[in-house]
C-alpha positions as CSV (number, residue, x, y, z in Angstrom):
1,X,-13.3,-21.6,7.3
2,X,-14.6,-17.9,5.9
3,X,-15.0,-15.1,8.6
4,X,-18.5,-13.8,8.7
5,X,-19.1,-10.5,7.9
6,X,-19.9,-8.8,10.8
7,X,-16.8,-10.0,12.4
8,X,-14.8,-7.8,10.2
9,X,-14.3,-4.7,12.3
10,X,-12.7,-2.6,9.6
11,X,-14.5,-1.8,5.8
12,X,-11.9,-1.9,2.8
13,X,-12.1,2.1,2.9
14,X,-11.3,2.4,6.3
15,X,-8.2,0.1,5.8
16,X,-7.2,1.7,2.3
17,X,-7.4,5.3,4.2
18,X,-5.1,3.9,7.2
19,X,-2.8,2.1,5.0
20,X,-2.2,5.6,3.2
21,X,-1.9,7.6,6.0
22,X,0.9,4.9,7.6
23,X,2.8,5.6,4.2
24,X,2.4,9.4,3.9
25,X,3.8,9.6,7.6
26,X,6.5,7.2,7.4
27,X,7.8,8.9,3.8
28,X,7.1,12.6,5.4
29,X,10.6,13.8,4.3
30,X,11.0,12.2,1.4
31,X,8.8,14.2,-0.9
32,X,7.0,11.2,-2.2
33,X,4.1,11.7,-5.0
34,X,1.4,10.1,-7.0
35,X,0.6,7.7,-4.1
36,X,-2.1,5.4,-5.2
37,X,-3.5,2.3,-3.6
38,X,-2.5,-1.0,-6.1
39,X,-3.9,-3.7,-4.0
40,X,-6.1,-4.4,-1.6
41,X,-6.6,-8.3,0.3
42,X,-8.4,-9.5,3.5
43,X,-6.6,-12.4,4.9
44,X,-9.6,-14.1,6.6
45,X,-7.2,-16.5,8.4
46,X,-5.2,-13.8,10.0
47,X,-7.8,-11.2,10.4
48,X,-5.0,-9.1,8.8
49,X,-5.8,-6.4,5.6
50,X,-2.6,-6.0,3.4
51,X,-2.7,-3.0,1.3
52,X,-0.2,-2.3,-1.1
53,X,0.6,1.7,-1.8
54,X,2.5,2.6,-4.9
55,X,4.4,6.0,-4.9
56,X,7.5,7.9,-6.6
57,X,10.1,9.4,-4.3
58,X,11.5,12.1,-5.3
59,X,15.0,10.6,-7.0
60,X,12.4,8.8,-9.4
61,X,10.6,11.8,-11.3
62,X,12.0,13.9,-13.5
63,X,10.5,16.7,-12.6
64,X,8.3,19.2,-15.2
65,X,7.5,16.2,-17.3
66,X,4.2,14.6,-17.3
67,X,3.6,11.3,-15.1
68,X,2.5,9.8,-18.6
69,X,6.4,10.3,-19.4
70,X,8.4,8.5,-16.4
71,X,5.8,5.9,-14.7
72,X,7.0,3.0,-15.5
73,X,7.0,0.7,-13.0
74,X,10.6,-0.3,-12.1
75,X,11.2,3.4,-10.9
76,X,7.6,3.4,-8.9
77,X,7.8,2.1,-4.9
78,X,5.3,-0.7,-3.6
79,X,5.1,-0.8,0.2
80,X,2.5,-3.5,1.6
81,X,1.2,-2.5,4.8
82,X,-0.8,-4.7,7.2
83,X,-3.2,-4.0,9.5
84,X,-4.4,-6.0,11.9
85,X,-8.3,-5.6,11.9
86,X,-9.5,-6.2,15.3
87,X,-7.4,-3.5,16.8
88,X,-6.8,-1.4,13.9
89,X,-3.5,-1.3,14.6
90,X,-0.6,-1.1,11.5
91,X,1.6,-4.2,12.1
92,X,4.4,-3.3,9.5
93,X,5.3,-2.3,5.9
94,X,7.1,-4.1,3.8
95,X,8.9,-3.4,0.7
96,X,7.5,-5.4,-2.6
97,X,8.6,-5.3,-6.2
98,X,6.4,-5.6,-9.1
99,X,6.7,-8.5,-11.7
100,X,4.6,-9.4,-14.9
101,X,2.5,-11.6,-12.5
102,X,1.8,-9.1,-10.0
103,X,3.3,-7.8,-6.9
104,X,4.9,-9.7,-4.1
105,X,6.0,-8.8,-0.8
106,X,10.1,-9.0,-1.0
């Protein structure tokens, strides 16, 4: 069964902008950088968004050298974080690795 679209509360921006505000103040102290949003998936049975955040902390980068020169993507982080779209409300992050077929939730 596909949810009709006025049931959705939240808009894929709204969720991205949440989802990257969860990671920025969970990862505060950790002087994380080059945060980008990888993923984004509406889980119509759940009513749940899960959107996955890459990032490099700080013990990744080698710093004064161009991104271009250390992002490869064993050393970048992948958090998926889910938010529950009737309340808005971030349910949890969890940690995901990247593979040749994608990325999945660990």
């Amino acid at each position: 069964m596909s949810i009709m679209k006025e049931e959705v509360r939240m808009d894929v921006r709204e969720a991205v902008e949440k989802a990257r505000h969860c990671v920025a103040e969970f990862f505060a102290g950790e002087d994380i950088s080059h945060v980008g949003v990888e993923e984004v998936v509406y889980d119509d049975a759940k009513s749940v968004w899960k959107v996955t955040i890459g990032f490099f902390r700080s013990w990744n980068r080698l710093d004064g050298l161009p991104a271009s020169m250390y992002c490869a993507w064993d050393e970048r982080s992948y958090k998926v974080v889910l938010i529950d779209d009737p309340s808005g409300d971030v349910g949890s992050m969890i940690h995901c690795t990247f593979t040749n077929m994608g990325i999945k939730a660990d």
